[in-house]
PyMOL Python script that loads the backbone (N, CA, C, O; Angstrom):
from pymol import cmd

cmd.read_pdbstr("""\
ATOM      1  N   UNK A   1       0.844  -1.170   0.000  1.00  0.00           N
ATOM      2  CA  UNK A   1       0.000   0.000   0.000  1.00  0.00           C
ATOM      3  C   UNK A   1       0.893   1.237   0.000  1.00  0.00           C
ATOM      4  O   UNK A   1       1.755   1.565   0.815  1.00  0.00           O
ATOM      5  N   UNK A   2       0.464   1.863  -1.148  1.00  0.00           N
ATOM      6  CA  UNK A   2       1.562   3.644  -1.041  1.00  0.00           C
ATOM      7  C   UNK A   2       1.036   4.238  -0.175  1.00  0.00           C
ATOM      8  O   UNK A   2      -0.139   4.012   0.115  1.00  0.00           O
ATOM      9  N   UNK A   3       1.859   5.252   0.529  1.00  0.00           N
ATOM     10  CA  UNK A   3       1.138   6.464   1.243  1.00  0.00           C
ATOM     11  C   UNK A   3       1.874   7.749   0.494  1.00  0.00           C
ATOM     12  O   UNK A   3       2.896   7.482  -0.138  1.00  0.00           O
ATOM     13  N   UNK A   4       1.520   8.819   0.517  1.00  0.00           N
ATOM     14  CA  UNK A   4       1.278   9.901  -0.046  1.00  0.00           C
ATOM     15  C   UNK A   4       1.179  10.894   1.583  1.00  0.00           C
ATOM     16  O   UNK A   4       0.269  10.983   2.407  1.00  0.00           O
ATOM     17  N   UNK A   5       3.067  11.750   1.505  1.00  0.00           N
ATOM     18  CA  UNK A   5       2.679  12.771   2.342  1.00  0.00           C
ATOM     19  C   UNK A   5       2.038  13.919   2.108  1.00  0.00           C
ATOM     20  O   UNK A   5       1.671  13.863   0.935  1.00  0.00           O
ATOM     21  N   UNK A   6       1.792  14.668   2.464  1.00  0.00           N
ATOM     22  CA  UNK A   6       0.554  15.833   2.363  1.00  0.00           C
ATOM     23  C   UNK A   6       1.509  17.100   2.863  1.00  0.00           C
ATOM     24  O   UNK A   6       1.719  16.869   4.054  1.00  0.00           O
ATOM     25  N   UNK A   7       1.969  17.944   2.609  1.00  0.00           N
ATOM     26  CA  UNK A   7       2.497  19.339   3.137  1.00  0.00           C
ATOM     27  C   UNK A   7       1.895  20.088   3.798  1.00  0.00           C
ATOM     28  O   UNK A   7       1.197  20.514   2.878  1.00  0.00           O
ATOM     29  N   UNK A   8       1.556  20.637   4.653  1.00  0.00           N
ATOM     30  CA  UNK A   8       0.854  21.827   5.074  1.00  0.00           C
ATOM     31  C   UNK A   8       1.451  22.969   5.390  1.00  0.00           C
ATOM     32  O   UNK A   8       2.572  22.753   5.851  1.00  0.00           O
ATOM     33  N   UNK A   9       1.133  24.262   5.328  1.00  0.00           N
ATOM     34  CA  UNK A   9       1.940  25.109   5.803  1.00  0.00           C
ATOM     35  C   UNK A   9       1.838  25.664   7.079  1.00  0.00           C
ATOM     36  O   UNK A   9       0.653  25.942   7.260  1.00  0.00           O
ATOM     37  N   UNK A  10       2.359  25.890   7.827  1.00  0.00           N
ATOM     38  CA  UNK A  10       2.639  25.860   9.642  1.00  0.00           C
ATOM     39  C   UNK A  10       2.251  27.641   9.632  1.00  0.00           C
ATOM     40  O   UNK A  10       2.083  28.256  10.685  1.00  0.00           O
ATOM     41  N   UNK A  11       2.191  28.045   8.783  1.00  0.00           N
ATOM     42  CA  UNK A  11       1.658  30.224   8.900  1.00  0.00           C
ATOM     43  C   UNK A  11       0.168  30.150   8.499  1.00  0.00           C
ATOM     44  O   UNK A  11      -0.604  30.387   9.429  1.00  0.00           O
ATOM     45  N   UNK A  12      -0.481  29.824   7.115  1.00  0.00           N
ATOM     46  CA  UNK A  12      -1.601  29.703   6.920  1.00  0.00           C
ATOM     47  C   UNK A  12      -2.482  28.657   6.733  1.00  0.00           C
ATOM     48  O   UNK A  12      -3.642  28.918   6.416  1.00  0.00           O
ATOM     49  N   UNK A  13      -2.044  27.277   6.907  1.00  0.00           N
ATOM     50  CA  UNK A  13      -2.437  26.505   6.847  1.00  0.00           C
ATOM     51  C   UNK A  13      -2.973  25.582   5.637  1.00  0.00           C
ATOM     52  O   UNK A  13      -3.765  24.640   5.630  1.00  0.00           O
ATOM     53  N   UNK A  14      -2.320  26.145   4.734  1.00  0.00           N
ATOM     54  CA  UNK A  14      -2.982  25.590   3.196  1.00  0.00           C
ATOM     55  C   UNK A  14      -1.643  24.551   2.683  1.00  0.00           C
ATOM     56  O   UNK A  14      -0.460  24.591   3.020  1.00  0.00           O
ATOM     57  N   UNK A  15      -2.329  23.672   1.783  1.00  0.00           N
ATOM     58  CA  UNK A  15      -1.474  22.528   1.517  1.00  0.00           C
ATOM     59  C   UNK A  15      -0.528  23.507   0.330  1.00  0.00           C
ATOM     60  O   UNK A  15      -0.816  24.473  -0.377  1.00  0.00           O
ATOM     61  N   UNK A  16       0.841  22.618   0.564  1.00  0.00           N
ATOM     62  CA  UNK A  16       2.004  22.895  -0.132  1.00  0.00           C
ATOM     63  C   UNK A  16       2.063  22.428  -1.167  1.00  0.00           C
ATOM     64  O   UNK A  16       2.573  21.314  -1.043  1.00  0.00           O
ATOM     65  N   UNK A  17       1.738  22.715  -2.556  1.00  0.00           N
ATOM     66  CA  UNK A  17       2.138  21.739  -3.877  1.00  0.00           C
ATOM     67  C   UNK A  17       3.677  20.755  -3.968  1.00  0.00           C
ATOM     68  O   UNK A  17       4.672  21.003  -3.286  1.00  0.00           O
ATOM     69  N   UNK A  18       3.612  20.089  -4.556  1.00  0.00           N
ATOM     70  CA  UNK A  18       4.670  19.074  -4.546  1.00  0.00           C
ATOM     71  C   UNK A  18       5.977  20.192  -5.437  1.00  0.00           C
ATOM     72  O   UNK A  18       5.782  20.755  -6.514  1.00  0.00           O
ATOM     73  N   UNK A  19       7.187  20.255  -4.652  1.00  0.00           N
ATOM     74  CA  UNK A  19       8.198  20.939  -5.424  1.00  0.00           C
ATOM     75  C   UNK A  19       8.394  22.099  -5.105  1.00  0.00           C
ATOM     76  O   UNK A  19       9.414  22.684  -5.470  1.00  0.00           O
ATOM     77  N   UNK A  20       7.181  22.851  -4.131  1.00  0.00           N
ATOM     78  CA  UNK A  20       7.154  24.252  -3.780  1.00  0.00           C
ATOM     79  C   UNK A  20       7.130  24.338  -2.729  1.00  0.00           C
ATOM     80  O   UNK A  20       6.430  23.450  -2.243  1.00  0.00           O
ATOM     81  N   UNK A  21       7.679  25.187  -1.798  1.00  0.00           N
ATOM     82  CA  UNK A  21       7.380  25.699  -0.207  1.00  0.00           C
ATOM     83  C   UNK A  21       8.856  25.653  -0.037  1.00  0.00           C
ATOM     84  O   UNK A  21       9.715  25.455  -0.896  1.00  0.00           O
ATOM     85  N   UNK A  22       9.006  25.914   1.466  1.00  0.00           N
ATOM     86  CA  UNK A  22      10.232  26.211   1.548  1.00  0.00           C
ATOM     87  C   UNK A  22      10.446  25.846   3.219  1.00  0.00           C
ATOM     88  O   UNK A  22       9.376  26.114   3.765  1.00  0.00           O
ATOM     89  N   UNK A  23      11.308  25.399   4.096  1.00  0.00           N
ATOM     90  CA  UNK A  23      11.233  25.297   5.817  1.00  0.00           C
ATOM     91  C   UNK A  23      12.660  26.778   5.683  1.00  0.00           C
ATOM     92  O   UNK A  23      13.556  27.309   5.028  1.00  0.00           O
ATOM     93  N   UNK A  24      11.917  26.742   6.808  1.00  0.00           N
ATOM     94  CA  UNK A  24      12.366  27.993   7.675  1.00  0.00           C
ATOM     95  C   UNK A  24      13.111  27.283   8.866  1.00  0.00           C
ATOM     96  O   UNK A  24      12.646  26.153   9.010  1.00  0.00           O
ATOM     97  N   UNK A  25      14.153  27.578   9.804  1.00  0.00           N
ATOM     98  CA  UNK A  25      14.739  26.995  10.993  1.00  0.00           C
ATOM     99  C   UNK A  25      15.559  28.115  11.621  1.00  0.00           C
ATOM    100  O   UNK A  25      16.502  28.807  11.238  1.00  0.00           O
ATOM    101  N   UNK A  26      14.911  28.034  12.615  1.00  0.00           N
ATOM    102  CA  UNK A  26      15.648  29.333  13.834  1.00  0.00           C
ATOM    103  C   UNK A  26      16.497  28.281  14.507  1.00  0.00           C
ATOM    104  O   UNK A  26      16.248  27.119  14.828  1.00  0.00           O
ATOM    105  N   UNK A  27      17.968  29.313  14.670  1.00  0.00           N
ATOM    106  CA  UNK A  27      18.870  28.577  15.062  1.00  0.00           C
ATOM    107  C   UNK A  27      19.145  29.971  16.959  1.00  0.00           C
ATOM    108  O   UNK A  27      19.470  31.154  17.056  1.00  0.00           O
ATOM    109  N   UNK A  28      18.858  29.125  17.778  1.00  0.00           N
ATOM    110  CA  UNK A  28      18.876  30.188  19.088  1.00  0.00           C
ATOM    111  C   UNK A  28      20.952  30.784  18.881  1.00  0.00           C
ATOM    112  O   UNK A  28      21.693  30.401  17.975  1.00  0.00           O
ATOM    113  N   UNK A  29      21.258  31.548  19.797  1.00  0.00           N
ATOM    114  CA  UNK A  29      22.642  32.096  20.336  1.00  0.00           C
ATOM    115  C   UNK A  29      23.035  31.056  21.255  1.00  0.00           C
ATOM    116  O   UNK A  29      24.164  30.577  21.366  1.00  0.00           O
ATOM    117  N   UNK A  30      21.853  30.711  21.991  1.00  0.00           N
ATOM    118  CA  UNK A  30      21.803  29.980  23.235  1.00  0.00           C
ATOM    119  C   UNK A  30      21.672  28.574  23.049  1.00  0.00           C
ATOM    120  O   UNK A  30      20.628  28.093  23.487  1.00  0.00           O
ATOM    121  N   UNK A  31      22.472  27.809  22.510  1.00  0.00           N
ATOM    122  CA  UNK A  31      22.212  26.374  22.209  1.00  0.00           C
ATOM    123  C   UNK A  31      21.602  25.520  23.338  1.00  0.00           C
ATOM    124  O   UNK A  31      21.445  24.302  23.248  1.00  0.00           O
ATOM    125  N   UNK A  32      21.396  25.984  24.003  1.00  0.00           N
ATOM    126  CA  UNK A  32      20.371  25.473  25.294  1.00  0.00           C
ATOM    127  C   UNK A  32      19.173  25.216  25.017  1.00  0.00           C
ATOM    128  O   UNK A  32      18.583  24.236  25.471  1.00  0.00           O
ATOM    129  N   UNK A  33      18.543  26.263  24.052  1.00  0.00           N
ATOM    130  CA  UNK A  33      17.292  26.191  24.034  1.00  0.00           C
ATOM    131  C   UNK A  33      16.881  25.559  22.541  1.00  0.00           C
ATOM    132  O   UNK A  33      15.806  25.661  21.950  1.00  0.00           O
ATOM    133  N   UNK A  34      18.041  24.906  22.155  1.00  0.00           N
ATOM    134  CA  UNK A  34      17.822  24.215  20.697  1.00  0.00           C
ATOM    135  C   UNK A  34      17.357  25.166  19.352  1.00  0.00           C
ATOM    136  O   UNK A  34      17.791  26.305  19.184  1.00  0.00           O
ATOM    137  N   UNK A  35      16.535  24.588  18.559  1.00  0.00           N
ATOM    138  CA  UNK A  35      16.044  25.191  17.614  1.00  0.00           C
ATOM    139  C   UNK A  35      14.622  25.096  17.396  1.00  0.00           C
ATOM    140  O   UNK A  35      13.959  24.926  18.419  1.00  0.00           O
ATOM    141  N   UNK A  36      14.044  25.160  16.385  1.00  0.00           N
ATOM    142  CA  UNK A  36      12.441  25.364  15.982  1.00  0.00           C
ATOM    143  C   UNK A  36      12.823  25.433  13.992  1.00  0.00           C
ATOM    144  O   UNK A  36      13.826  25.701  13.331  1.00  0.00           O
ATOM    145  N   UNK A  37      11.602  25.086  13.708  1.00  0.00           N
ATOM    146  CA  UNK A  37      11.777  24.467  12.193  1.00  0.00           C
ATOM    147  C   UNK A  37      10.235  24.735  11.670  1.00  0.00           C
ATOM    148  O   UNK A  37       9.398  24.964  12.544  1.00  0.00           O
ATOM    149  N   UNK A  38       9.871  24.722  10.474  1.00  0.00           N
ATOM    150  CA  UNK A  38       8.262  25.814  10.023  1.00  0.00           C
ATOM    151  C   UNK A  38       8.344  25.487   9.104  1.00  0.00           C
ATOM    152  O   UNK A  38       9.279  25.963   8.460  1.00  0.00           O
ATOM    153  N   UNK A  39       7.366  24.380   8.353  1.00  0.00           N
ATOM    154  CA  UNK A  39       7.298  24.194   6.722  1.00  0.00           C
ATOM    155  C   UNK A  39       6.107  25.080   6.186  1.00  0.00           C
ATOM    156  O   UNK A  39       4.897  24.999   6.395  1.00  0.00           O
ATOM    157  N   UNK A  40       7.003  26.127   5.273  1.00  0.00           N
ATOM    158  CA  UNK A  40       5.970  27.345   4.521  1.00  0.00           C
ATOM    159  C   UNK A  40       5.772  27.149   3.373  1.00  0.00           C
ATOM    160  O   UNK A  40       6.660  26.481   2.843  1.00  0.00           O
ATOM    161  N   UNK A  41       4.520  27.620   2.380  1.00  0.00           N
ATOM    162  CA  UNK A  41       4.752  27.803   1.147  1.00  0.00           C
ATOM    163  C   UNK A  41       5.592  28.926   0.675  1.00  0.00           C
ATOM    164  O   UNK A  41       6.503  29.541   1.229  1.00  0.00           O
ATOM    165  N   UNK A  42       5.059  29.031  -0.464  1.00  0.00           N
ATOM    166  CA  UNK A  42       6.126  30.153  -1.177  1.00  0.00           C
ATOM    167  C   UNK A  42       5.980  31.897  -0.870  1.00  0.00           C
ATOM    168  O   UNK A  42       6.768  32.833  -0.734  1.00  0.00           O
ATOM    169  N   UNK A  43       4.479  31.706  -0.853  1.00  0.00           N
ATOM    170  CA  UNK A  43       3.835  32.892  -0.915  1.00  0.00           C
ATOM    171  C   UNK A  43       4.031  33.480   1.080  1.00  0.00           C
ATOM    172  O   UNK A  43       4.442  34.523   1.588  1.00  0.00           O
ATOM    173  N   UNK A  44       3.640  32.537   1.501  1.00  0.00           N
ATOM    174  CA  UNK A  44       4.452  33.446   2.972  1.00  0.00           C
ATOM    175  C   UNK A  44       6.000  33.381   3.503  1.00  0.00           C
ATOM    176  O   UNK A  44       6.469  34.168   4.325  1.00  0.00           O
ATOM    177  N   UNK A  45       6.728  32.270   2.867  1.00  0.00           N
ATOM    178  CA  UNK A  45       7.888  32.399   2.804  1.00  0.00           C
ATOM    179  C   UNK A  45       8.586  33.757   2.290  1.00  0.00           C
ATOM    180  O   UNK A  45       9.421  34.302   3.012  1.00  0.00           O
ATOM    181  N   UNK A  46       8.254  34.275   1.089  1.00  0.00           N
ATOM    182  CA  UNK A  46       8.643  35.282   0.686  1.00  0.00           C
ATOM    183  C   UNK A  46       8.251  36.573   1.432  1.00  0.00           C
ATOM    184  O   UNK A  46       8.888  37.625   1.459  1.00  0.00           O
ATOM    185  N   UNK A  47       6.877  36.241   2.135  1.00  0.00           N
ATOM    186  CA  UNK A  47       6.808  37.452   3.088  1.00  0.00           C
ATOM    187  C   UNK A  47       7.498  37.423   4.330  1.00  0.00           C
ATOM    188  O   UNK A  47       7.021  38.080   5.255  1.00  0.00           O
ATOM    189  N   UNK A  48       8.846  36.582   4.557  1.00  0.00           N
ATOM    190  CA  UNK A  48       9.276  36.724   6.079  1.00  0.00           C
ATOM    191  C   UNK A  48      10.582  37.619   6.015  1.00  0.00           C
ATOM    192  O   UNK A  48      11.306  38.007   5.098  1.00  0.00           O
ATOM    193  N   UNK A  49      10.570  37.737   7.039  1.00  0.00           N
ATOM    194  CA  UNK A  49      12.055  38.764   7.066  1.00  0.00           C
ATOM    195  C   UNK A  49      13.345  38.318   6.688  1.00  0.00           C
ATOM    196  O   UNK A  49      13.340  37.091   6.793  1.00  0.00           O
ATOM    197  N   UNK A  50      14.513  38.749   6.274  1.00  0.00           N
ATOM    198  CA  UNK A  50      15.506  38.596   6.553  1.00  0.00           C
ATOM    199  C   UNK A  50      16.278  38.664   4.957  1.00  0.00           C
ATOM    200  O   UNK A  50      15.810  39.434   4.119  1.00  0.00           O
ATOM    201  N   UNK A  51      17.212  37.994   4.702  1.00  0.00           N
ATOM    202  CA  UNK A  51      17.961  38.445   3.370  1.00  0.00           C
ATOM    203  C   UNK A  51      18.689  37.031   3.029  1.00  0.00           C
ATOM    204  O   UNK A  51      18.876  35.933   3.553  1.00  0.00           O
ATOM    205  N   UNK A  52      19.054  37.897   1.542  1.00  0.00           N
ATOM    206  CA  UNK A  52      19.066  36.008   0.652  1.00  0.00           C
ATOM    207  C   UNK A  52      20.477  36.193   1.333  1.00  0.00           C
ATOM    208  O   UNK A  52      20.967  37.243   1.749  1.00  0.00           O
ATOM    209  N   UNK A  53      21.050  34.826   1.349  1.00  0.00           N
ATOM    210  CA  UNK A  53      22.487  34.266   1.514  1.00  0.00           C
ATOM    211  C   UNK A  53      23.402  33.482   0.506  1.00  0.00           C
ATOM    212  O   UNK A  53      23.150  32.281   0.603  1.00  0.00           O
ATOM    213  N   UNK A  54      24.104  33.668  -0.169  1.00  0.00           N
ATOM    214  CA  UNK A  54      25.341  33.230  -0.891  1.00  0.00           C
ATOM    215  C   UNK A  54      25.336  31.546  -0.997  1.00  0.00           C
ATOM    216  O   UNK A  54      25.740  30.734  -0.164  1.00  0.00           O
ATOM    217  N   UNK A  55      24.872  31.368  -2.016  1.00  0.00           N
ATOM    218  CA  UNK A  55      25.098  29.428  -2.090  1.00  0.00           C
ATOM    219  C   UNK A  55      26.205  29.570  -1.680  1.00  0.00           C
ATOM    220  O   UNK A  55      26.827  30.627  -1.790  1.00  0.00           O
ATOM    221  N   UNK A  56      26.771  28.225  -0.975  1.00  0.00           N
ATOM    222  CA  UNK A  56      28.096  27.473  -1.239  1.00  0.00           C
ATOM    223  C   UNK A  56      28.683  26.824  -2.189  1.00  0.00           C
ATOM    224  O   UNK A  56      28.061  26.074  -2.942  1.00  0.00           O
ATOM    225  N   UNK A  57      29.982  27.040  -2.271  1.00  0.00           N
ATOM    226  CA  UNK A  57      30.315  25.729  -3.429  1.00  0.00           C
ATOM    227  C   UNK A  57      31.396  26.792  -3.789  1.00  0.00           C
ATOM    228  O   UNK A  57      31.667  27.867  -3.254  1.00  0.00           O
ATOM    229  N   UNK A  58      32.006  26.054  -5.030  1.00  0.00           N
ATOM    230  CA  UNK A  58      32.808  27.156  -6.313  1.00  0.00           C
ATOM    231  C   UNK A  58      31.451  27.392  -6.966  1.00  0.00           C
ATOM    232  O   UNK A  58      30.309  26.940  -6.888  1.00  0.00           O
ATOM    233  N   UNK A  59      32.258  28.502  -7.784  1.00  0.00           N
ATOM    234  CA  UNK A  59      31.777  29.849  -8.773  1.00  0.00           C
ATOM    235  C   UNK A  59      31.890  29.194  -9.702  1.00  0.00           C
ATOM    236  O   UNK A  59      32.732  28.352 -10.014  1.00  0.00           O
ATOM    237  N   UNK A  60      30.600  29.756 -10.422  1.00  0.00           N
ATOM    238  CA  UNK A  60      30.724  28.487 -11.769  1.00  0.00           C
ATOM    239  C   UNK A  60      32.170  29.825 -12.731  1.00  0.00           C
ATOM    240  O   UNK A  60      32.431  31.021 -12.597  1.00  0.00           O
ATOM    241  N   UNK A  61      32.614  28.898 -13.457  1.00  0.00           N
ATOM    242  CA  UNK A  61      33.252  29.105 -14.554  1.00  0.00           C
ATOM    243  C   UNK A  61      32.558  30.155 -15.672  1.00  0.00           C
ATOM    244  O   UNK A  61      31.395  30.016 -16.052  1.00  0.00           O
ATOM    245  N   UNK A  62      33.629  31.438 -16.234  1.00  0.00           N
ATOM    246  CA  UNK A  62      32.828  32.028 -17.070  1.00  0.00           C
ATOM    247  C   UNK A  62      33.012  31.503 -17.944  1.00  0.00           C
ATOM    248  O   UNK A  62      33.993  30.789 -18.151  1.00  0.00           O
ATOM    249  N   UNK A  63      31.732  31.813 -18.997  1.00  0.00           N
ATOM    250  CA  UNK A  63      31.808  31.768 -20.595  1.00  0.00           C
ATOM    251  C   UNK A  63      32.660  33.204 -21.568  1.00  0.00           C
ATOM    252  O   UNK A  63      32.412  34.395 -21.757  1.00  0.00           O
ATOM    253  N   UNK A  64      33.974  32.019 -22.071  1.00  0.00           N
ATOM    254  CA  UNK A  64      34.832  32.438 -22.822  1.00  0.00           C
ATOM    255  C   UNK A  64      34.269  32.952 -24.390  1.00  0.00           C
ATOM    256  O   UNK A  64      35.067  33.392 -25.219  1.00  0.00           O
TER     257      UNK A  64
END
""", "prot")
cmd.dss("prot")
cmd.show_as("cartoon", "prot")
cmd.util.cbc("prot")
cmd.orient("prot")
């Protein structure tokens, strides 16, 4: 028997399409008090605060 997970979003409550949404994870100063984690869609994801961050990795190669 398959099962089929279901997304929801943890801000408004509406299901997440397959491929879209995004988790959020607060990381405390205070490693005492652990963390916290929030699966959002797109549309309130983009409304939360804060600023994009720099993939990792190498830089792709330019075109010569």
């Amino acid at each position: 028997m398959a099962r089929k997970t279901i997304l929801v979003c943890d801000k408004c409550s509406s299901e997440v399409p397959e491929g879209r949404g995004a988790v959020m994870r607060l990381n405390y100063t205070d490693a005492r008090r652990g963390s916290k984690q929030a699966d959002l869609c797109d549309d309130c994801a983009g409304g939360m605060p804060g600023r994009a961050v720099a993939r990792r990795g190498r830089r792709p190669k330019s075109v010569a």
